[in-house]
ZAKOLLO-770202 format. One record per residue (C-alpha): residue number from 0; residue in three letters; x, y, z. Coordinates in steps of 0.25 Angstrom, whole numbers, plus 5000, padded with zeros to 4 digits. Example, Ala and Ser with C-alpha at 12.3 -4.5 7.8 and 13.67 -1.06 7.14 Angstrom:
// residues 2
i / aa / px / py / pz
0 / Ala / 5049 / 4982 / 5031
1 / Ser / 5055 / 4996 / 5029
// end
This chain:
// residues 68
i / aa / px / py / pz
0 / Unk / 5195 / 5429 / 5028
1 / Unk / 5208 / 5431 / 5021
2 / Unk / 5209 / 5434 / 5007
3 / Unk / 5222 / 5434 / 4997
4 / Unk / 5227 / 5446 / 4990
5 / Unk / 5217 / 5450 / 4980
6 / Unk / 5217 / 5441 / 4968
7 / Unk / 5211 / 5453 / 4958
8 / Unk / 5206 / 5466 / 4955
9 / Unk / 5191 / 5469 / 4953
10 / Unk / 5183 / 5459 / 4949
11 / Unk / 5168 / 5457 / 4946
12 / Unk / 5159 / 5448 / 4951
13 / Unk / 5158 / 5442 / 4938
14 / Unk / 5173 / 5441 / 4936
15 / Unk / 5176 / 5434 / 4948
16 / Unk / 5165 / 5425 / 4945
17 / Unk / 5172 / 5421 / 4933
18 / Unk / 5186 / 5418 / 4939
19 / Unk / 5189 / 5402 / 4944
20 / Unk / 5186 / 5399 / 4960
21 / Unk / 5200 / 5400 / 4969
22 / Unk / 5204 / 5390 / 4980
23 / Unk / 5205 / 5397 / 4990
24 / Unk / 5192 / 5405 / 4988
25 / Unk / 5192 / 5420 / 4984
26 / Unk / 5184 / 5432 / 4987
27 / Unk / 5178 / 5441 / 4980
28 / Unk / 5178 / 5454 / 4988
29 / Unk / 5175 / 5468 / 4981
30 / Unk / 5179 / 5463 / 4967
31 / Unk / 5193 / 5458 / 4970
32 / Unk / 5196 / 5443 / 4973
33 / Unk / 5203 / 5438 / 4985
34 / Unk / 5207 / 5423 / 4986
35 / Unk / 5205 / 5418 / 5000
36 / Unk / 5215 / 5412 / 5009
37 / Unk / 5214 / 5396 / 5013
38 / Unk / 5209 / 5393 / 5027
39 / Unk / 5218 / 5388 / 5036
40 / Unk / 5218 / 5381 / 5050
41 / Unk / 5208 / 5386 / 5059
42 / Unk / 5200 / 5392 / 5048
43 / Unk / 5197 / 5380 / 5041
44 / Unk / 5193 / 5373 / 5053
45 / Unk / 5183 / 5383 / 5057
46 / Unk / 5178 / 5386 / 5043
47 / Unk / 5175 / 5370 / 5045
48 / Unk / 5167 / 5371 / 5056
49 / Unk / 5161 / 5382 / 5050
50 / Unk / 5157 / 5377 / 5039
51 / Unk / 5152 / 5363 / 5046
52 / Unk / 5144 / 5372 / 5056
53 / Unk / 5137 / 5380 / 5045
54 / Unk / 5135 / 5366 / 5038
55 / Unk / 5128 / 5359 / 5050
56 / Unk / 5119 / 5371 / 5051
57 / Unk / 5115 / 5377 / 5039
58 / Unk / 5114 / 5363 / 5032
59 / Unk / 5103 / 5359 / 5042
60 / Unk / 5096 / 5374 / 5040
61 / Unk / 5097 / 5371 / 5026
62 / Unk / 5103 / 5386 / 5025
63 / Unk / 5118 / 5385 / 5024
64 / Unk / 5130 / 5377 / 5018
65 / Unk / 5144 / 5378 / 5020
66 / Unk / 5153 / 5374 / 5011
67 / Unk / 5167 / 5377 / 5007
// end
């Protein structure tokens, strides 16, 4: 995974918790936020047939969903 530059300083749960979602995603590692980077090419065509894979599986089972 490929994270941006960190977007703050030390942050607690609660105060993440509070701020608006980001597009792309960001991460929330050791107090600090770190805005993911878009997939591209190869990457979102796996995570695709990732994701259907997981689908067909775990929807049957009734034990996972994959959703993005």
């Amino acid at each position: 995974m490929t994270l941006s530059p960190q977007l703050s300083s030390n942050l607690s749960l609660e105060e993440l918790l509070e701020l608006p979602e980001t597009k792309p995603a960001s991460e929330y590692i050791n107090g600090q936020i770190y805005q993911k980077l878009m997939p591209q090419g190869k990457h979102s065509r796996i995570q695709t047939r990732l994701s259907t894979a997981i689908n067909e599986v775990g929807e049957l089972q009734q034990k996972a969903f994959f959703f993005d």
